[in-house]
C-alpha positions as CSV (number, residue, x, y, z in Angstrom):
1,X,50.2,139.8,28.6
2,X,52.2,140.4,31.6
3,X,55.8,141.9,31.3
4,X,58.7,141.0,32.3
5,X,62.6,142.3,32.8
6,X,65.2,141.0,30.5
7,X,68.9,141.2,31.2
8,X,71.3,140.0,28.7
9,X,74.7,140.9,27.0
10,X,73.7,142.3,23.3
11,X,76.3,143.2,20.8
12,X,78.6,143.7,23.7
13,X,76.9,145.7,25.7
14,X,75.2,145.0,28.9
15,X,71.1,145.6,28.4
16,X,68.5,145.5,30.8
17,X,64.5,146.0,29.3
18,X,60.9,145.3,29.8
19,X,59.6,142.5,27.2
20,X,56.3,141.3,27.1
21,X,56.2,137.4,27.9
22,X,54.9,136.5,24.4
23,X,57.6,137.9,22.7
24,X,60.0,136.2,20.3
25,X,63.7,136.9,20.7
26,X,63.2,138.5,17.3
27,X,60.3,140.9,18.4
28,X,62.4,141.8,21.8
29,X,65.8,142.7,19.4
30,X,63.6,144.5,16.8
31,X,60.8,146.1,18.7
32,X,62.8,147.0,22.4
33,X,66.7,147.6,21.3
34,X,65.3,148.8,17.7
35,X,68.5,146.8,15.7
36,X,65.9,146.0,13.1
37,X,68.6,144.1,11.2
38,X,67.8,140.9,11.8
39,X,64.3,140.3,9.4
40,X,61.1,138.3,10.1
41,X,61.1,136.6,6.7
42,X,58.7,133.9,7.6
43,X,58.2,133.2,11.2
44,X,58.4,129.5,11.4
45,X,62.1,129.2,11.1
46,X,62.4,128.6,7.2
47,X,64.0,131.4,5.8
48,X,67.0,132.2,8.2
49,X,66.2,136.0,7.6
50,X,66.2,136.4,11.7
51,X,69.6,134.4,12.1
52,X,71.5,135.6,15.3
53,X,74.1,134.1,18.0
54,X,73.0,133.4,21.4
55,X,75.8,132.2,23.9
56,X,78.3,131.8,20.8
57,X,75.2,129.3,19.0
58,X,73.8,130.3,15.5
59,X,69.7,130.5,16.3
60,X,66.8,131.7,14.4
61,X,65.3,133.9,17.3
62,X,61.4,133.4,15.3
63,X,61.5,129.8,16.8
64,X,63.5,131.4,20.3
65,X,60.7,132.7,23.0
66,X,62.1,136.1,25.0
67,X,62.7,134.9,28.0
68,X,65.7,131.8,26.6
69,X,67.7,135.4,26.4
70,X,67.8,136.0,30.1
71,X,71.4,136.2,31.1
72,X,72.7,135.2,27.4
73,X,75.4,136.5,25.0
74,X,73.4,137.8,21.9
75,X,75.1,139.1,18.7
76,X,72.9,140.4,15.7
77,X,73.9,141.5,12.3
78,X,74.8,144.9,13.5
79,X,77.6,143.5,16.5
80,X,79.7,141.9,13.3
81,X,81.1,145.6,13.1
82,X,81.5,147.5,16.4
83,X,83.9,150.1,15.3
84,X,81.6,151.2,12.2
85,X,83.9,148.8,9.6
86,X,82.5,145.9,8.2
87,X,83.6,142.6,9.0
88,X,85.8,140.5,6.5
89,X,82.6,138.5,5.8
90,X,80.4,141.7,4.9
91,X,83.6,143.4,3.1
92,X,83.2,139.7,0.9
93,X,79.8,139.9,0.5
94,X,79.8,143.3,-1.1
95,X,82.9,142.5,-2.9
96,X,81.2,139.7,-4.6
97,X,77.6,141.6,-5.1
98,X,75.9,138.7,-3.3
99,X,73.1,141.1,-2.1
100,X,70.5,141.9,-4.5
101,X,66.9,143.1,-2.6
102,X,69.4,142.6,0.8
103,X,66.4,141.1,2.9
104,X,67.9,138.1,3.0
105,X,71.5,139.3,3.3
106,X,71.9,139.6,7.6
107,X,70.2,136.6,8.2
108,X,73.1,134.9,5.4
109,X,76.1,136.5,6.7
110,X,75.3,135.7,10.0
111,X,75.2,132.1,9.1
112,X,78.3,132.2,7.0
113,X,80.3,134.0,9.8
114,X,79.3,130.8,11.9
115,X,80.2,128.5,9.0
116,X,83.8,129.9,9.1
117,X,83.5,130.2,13.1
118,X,83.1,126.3,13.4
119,X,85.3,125.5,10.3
120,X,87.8,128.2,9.4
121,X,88.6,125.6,6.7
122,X,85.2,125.1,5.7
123,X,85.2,123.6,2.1
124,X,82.5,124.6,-0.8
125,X,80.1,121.5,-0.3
126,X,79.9,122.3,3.4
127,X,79.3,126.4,2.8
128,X,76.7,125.2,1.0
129,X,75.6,122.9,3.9
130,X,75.8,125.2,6.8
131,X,74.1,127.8,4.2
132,X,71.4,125.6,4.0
133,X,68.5,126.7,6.1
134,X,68.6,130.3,4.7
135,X,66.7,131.3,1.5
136,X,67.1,134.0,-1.0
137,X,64.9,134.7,-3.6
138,X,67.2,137.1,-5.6
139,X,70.6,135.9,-6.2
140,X,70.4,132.0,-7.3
141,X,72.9,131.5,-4.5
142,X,76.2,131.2,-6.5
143,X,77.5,135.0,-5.3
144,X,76.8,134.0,-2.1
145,X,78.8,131.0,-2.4
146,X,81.6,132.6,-4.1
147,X,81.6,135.6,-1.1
148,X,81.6,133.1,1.9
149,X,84.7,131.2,-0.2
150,X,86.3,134.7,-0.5
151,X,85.9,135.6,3.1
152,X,87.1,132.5,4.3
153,X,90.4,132.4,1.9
154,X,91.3,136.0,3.3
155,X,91.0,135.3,6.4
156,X,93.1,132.1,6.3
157,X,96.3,134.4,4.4
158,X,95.3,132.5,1.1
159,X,94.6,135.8,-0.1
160,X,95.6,139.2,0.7
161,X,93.2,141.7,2.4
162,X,93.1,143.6,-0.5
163,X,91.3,141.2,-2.4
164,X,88.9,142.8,-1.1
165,X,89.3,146.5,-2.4
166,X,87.0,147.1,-5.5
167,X,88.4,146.4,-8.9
168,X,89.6,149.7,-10.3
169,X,87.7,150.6,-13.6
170,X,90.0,150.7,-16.5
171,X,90.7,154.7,-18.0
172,X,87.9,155.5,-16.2
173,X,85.4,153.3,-18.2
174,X,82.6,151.5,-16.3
175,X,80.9,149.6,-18.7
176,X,81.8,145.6,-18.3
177,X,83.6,146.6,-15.3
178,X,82.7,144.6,-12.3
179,X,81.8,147.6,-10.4
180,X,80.1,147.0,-6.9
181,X,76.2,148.4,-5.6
182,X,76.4,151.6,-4.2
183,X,73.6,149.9,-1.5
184,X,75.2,146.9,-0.4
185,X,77.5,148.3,2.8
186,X,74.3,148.7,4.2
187,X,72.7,145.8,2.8
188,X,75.2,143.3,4.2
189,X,75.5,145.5,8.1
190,X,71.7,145.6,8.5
191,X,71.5,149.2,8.4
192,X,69.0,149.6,5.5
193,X,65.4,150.3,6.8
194,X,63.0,148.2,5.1
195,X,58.9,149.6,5.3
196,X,58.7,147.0,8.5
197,X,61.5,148.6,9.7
198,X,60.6,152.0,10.4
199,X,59.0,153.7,13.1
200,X,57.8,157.1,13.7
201,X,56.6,159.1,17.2
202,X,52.9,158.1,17.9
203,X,52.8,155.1,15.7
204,X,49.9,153.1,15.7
205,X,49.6,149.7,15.2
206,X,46.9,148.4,12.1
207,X,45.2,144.6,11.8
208,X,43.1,144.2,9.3
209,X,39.9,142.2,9.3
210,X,39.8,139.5,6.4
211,X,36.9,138.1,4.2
212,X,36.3,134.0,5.6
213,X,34.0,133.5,2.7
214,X,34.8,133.5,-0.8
215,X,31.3,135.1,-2.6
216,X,29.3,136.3,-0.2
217,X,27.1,139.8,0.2
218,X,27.3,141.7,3.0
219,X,24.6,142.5,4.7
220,X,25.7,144.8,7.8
221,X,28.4,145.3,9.3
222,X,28.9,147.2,13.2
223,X,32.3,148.7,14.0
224,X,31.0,150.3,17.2
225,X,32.0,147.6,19.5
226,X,35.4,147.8,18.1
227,X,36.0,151.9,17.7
228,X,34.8,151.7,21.6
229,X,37.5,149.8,23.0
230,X,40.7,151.2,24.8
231,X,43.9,151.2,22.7
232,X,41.6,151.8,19.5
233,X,42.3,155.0,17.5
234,X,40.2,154.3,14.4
235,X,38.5,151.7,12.3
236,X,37.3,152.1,9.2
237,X,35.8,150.2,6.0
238,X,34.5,151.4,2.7
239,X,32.2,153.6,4.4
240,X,35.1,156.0,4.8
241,X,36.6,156.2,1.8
242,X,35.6,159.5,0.6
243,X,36.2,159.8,-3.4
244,X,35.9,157.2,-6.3
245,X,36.7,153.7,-4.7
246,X,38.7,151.2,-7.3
247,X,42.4,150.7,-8.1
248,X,43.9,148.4,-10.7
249,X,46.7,148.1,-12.5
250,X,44.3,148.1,-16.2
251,X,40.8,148.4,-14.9
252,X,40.3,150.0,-11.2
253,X,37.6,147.5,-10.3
254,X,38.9,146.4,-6.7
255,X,37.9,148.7,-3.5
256,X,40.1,149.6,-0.9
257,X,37.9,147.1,1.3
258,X,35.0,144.8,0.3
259,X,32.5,147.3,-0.6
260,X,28.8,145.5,-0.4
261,X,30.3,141.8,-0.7
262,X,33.5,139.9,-0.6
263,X,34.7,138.2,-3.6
264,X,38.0,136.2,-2.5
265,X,38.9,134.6,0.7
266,X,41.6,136.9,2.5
267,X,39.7,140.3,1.1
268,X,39.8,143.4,3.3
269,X,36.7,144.3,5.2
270,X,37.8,146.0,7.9
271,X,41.0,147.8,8.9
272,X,41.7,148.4,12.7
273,X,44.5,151.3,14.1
274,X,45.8,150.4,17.7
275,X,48.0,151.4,20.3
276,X,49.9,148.3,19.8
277,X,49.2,144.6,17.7
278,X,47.4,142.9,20.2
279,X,44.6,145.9,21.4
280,X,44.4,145.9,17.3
281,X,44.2,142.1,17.1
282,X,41.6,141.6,19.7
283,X,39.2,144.8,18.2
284,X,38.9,142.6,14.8
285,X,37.1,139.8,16.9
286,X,34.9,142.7,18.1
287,X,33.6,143.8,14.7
288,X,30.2,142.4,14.0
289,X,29.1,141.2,10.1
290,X,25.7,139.9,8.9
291,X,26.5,137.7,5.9
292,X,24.6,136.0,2.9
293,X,26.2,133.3,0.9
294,X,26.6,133.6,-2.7
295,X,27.3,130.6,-5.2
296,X,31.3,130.9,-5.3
297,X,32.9,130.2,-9.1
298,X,35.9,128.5,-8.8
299,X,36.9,126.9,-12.4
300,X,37.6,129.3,-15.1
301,X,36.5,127.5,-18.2
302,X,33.1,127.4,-15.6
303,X,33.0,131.0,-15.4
304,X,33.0,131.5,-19.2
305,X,29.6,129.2,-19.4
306,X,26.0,130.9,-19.8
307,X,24.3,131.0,-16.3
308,X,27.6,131.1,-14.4
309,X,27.8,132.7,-11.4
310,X,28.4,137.0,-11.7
311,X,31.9,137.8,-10.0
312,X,31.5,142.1,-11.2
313,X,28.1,142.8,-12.4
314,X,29.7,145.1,-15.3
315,X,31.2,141.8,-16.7
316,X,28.4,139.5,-17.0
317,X,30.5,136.7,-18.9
318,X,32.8,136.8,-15.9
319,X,35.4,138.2,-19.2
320,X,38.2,140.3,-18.1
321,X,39.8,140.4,-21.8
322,X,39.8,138.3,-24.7
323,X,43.1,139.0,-27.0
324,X,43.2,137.3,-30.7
325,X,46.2,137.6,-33.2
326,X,45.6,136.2,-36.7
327,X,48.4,135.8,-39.2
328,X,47.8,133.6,-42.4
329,X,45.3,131.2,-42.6
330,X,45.8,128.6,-39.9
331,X,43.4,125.4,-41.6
332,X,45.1,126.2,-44.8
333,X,48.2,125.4,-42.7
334,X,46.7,122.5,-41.0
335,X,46.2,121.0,-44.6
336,X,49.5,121.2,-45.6
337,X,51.0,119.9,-42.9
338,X,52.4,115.8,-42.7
339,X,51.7,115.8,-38.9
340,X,49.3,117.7,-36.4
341,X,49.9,117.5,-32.5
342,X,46.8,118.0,-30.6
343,X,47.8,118.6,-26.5
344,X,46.0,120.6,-23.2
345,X,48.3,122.0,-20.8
346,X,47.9,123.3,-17.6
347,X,49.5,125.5,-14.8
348,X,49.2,126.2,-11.4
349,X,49.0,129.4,-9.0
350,X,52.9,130.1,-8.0
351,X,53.6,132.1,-5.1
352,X,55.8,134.8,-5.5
353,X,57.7,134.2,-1.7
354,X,59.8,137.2,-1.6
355,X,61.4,137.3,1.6
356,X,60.2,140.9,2.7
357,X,56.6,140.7,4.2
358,X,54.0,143.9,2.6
359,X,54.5,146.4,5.0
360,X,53.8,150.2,4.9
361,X,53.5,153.2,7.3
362,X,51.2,156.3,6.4
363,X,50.9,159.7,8.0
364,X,49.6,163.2,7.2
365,X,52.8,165.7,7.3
366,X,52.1,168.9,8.8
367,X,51.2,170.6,5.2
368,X,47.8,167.8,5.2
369,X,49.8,165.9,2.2
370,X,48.7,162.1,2.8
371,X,52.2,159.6,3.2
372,X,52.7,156.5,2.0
373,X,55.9,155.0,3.0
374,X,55.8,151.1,1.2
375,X,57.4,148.9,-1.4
376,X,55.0,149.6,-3.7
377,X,56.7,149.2,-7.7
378,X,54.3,151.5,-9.3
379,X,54.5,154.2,-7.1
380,X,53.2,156.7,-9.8
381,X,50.1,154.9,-10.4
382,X,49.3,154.5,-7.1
383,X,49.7,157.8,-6.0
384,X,47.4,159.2,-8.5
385,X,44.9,156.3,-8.0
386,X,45.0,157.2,-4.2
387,X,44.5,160.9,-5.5
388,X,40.8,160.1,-6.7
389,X,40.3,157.1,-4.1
390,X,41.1,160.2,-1.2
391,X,39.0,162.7,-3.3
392,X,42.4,165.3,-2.9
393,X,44.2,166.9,-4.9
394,X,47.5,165.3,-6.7
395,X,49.8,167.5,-4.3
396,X,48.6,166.5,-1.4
397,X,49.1,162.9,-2.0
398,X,52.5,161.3,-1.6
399,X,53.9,158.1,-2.3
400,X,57.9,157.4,-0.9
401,X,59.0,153.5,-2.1
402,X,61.1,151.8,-0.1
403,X,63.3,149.6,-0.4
404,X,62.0,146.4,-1.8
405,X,62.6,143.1,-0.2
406,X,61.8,141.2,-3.1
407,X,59.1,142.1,-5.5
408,X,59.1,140.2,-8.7
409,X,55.9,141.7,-10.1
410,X,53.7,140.5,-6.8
411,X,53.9,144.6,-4.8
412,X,52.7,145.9,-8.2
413,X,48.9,146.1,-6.7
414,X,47.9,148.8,-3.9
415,X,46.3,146.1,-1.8
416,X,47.0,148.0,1.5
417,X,48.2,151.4,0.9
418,X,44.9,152.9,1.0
419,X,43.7,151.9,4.4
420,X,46.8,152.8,6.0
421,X,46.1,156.3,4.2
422,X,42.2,156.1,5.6
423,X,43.6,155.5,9.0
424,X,45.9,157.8,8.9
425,X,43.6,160.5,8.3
426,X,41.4,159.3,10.5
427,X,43.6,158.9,13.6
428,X,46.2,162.1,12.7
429,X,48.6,159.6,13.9
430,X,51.0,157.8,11.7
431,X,50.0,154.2,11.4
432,X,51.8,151.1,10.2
433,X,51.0,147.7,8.7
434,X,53.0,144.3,8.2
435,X,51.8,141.4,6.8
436,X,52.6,137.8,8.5
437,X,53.5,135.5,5.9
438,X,50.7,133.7,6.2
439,X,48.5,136.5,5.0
440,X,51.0,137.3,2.4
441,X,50.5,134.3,1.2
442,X,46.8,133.8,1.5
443,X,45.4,137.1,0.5
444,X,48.3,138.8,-2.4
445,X,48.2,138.2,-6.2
446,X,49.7,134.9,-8.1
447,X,51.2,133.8,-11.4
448,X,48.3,133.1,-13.5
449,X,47.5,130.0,-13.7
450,X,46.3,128.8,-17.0
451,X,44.8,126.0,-19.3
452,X,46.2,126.0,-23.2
453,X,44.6,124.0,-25.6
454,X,47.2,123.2,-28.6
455,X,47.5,122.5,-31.7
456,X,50.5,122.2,-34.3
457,X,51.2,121.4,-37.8
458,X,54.4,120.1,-39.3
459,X,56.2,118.9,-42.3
460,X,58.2,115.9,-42.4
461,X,61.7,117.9,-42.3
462,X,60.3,119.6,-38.8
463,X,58.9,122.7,-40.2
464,X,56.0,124.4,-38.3
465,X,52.9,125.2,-41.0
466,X,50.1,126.2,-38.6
467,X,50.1,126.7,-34.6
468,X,46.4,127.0,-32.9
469,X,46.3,128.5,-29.4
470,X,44.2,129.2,-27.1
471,X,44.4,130.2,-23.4
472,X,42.4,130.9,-20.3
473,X,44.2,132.7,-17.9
474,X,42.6,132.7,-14.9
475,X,42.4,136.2,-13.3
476,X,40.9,135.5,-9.9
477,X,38.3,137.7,-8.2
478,X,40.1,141.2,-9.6
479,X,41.3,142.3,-12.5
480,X,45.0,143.4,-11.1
481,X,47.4,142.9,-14.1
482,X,45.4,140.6,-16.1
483,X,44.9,142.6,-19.6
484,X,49.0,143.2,-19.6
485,X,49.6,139.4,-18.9
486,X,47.3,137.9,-21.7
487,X,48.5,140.6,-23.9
488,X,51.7,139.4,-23.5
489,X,50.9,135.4,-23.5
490,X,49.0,136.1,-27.2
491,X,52.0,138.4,-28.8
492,X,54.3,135.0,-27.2
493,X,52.2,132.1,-27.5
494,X,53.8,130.9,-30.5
495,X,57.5,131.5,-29.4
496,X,60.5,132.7,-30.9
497,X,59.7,130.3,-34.3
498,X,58.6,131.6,-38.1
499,X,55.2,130.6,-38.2
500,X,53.3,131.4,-41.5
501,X,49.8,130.0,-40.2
502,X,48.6,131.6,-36.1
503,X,45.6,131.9,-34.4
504,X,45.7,133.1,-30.9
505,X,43.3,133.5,-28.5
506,X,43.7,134.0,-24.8
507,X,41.2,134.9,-22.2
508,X,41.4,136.6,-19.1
509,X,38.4,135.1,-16.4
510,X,36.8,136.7,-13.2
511,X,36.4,133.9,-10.6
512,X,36.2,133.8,-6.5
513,X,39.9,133.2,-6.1
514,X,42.7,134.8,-4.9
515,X,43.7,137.8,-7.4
516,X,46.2,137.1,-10.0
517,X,48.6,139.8,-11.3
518,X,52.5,140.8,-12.8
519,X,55.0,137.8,-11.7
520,X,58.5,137.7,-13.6
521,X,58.1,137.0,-17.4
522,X,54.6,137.6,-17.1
523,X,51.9,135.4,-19.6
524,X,54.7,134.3,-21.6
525,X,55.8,131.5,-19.2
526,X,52.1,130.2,-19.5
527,X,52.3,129.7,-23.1
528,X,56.2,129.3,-23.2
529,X,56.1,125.9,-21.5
530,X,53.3,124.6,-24.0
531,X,54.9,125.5,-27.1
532,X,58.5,124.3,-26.1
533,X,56.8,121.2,-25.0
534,X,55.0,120.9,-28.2
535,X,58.3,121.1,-29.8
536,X,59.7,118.1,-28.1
537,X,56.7,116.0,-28.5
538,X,57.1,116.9,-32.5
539,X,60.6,116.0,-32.6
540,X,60.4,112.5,-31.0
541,X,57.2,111.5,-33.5
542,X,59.6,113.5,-36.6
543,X,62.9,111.6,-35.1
544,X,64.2,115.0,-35.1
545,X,67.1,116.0,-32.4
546,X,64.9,118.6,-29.9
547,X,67.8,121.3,-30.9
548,X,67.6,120.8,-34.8
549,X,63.8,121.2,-34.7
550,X,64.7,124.4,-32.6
551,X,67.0,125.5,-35.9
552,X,65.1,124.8,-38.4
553,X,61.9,127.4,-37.0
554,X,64.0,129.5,-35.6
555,X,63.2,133.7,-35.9
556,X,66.2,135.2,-38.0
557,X,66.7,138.8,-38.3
558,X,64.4,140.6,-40.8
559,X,61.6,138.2,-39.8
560,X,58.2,140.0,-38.7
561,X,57.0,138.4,-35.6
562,X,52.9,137.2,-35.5
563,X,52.2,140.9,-34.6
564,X,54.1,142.0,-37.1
565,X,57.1,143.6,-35.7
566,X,60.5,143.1,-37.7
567,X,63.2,141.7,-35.8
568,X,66.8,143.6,-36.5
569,X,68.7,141.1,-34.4
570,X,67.9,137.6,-33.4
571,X,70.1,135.6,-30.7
572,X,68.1,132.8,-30.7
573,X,70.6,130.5,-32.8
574,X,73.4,131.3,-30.5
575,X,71.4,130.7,-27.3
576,X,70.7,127.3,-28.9
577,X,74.3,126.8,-29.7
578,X,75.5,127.6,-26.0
579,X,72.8,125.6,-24.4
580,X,73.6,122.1,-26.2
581,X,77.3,122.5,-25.7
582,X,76.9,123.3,-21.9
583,X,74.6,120.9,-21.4
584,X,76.2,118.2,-22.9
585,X,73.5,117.2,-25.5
586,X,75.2,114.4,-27.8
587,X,73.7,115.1,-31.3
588,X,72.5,112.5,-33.8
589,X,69.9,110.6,-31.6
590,X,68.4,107.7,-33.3
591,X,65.5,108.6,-35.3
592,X,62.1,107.1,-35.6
593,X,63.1,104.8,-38.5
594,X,66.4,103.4,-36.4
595,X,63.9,102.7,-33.1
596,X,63.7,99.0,-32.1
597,X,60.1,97.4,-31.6
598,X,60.0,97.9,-28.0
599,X,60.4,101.9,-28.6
600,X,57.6,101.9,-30.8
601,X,53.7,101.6,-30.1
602,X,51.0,100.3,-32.3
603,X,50.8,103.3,-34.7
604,X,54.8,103.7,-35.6
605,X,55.1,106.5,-32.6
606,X,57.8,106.5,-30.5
607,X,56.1,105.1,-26.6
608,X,57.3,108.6,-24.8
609,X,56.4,110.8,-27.6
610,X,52.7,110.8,-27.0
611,X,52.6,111.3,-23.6
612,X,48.5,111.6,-23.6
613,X,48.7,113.6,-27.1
614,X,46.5,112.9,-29.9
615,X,48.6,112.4,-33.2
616,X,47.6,112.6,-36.7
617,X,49.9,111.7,-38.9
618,X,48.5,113.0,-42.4
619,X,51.4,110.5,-43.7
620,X,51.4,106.6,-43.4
621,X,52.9,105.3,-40.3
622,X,56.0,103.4,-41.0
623,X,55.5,99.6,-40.5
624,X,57.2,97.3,-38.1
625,X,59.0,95.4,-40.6
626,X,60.9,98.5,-41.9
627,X,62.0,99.4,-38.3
628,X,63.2,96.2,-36.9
């Protein structure tokens, strides 16, 4: 691409630099002056994570090509505090501890600065207006809210400046005290350096070529083309990797790269080192692969069938894990019980959208100890994984996290860390990788998603006798976190209720798509939303109020749970409590036997109770007459 001289006014300060013509705003501030700030969050102008001013106007420079800057007034996150103080709105913002991961947090000030620029008056409805085209993924918003309010009632002599100092902790005590993160000054100036952040002398660019195909062998594949071009440092593939390849967060079953097929759309194949992105991007188009289709599986309850398609030929029945808890005797249960709920329930893949892309650098220090500079929230693991992947020693392997831009559970897995360490060895030149968001999205671990079949038994008075469970989670094309998240979803299945009568079963399934792994409240949320919604279906057919059914099977302490742990303390009743008075719930709902004829349907059920369940009501239905 041909280059080009910008000349603008940046944070004050007259600037004058070459660009290339297909740069972003974003990439010219980030990669040229190096104020790295401002964040690419998303790239399409969704996340606000790249918010700056440009002639006085709040812009998200993604969306703004280089050359709109020529002769403009720009002002980034790091001009809101020339003199090396934080602005009123940053001093607010860590004041109210409205940063959590902070990758989010420039982009956010910068369009609460405008707020209060446009309005100094700006009232809570329109903060949370003008707020409104940024996105956090930490927080849940309220802090933020409550620091622009702050900022702006300071700054308008409703409040003295010192309402702004941090709250002194009482004799010394900090514990309840509202004491502020010891990270958020440079959180909320931009001066924390995020992985895609950093740079070091000699850095080389990485692109990494990506599996179209989601089960296929491969038959050959030629680098030379690619390692021959100028600007290319070093290519490599499983071929290179020197010790045992797998990593895994339970069973080290996934290569560094595809090694002798692909098993996901988005997998690694090839991993490219540059002099810069697009010499890197153009040398994957150069790398030749010979391919032979195999039948992709694609439905978990599929991949547990006789004859299905082989994802890992060490698991013929595609099983990653099968987990069953038994406790009582659950037809016994059944028998006893005046009504059984029979339901299916299904979820989907959920995409963990933290606002910092992966991104990692790696390098050999001058002792030959391999780097790793990522996000990575199991850097112990993956250091020693890299260890045997790398066939060195534990000391000459390193591992630095940091800081994380959002993680939830979904930079658990050391997708990328190895390349970056093949490449680094391979080029002696420190190399670095950042994801787009599209192949963040695309190619990085999900929530589980997951099919429960149900069943439950109940007495009249809304006591649980029996619960039958059984889950398939499906795992995707790698094992990742799967064992630890159906471990969890069979020890929760049944949910915080005394249950005499369980049987448990969840599965864990190899198929061809993209790897699930760890995501907030792993497994549990699975099986969470199928017993809670069990409960309500139980409570309409019993004319029960949804809280009091709730009660009645609620844990209390000195209970065993279904794996027989005994509970000291229980809050569970007081959670209740606090959720029906602050949502308002009015008590004494009319009850099956007080419905009118229009509420009921042909069988004595309540119309929205069934909602595609199958009842069996082990008791006779009441009849129309006694219900008028």
């Amino acid at each position: 691409m041909p280059d080009m001289i910008v000349e603008a006014t940046v944070n004050g300060r007259k600037i004058k630099k070459i660009a290339q013509t297909h740069q972003r705003l974003l990439d010219f501030v980030r990669e040229e002056l190096e104020l790295t700030g401002t964040k690419d969050g998303c790239g399409a102008g969704e996340c606000g994570a790249c918010s700056m001013f440009v002639d006085g106007r709040l812009v998200k420079s993604c969306l703004v090509p280089v050359g709109k800057a020529q002769g403009s007034e720009v002002e980034t996150i790091e001009g809101l505090g020339r003199t090396g103080e934080l602005s009123v709105m940053q001093k607010a913002f860590h004041k109210a501890g409205a940063s959590q991961c902070g990758y989010c947090i420039p982009g956010m000030v910068m369009a609460a600065t405008a707020a209060i620029r446009v309005n100094p008056a700006v009232g809570d409805e329109e903060i949370k207006e003008r707020l409104g085209g940024n996105i956090c993924r930490c927080t849940g918003y309220q802090k933020i809210f409550d620091a622009v309010g702050l900022a702006r009632d300071v700054m308008n002599g409703r409040l003295p400046a010192t309402a702004l100092d941090e709250d002194a902790a009482e004799g010394g005590r900090y514990i309840g005290a509202n004491v502020r993160r010891l990270d958020a000054p440079s959180k909320v100036s931009g001066a924390l350096k995020y992985a895609g952040d950093q740079v070091m002398p000699q850095m080389l660019h990485v692109q990494v070529l990506r599996s179209p195909h989601a089960h296929a062998r491969i038959v050959s594949i030629d680098t030379s083309e690619a390692e021959a071009m100028e600007g290319v440092e070093a290519v490599v593939t499983s071929a290179d990797v020197p010790g045992k390849d797998g990593f895994g967060v339970f069973v080290h079953d996934q290569p560094i790269m595809a090694r002798g097929k692909v098993r996901y759309v988005g997998e690694a194949i090839a991993a490219v080192a540059a002099e810069d992105l697009l010499t890197a991007k153009r040398a994957l188009q150069k790398i030749r692969i010979e391919w032979e289709q195999l039948a992709g599986l694609f439905d978990p309850d599929e991949a547990m069938q006789a004859g299905a398609p082989v994802v890992h030929d060490y698991a013929p029945d595609n099983l990653v894990k099968h987990i069953p808890i038994r406790k009582g005797d659950v037809e016994r249960g059944f028998a006893e019980a005046d009504l059984v709920i029979e339901e299916r329930f299904e979820t989907q893949q959920v995409e963990h959208a933290y606002l910092e892309p992966e991104a990692g650098i790696g390098y050999v220090d001058p002792d030959g100890v391999v780097t790793i500079v990522s996000p990575s929230q199991n850097i112990t693991h993956h250091r020693h994984m890299l260890a045997e992947i790398l066939a060195m020693p534990i000391n000459k392997v390193r591992f630095v996290m940091s800081p994380v831009g959002g993680g939830f559970g979904g930079k658990e897995d050391m997708i990328y860390q190895g390349m970056l360490a093949l490449l680094a060895i391979k080029s002696r030149r420190p190399v670095k990788l950042v994801f787009t968001r599209e192949e963040s999205i695309a190619t990085t671990a999900k929530r589980h998603p997951s099919r429960t079949s149900y069943r439950m038994g109940l007495t009249n008075d809304g006591r649980i006798v029996a619960s039958e469970i059984r889950v398939i989670y499906d795992g995707g094309a790698y094992g990742m976190s799967t064992e630890g998240v159906i471990r969890k979803g069979a020890i929760l299945a049944a949910g915080p209720y005394a249950v005499p009568n369980v049987k448990i079963d969840t599965y864990g399934v190899y198929t061809n798509n993209t790897p699930s792994g760890a995501f907030r409240s792993f497994g549990s949320l699975q099986t969470q939303f199928a017993t809670e919604s069990m409960l309500d279906m139980a409570a309409e057919n019993l004319g029960l109020d949804p809280f009091e059914i709730r009660r009645i099977n609620a844990m209390q302490a000195g209970d065993l749970t279904h794996t027989k742990q005994e509970l000291k303390s229980v809050s569970l009743l007081q959670c209740l409590d606090g959720a029906e008075k602050a949502s308002g719930w009015e008590t004494g709902a009319p009850t099956v036997r007080g419905a009118t004829r229009e509420d009921l349907d042909g069988e004595g059920c309540r119309k929205p109770c069934r909602l595609g369940a199958r009842f069996h009501a082990e008791i006779p239905a009441p009849k129309l007459s006694e219900v008028a």
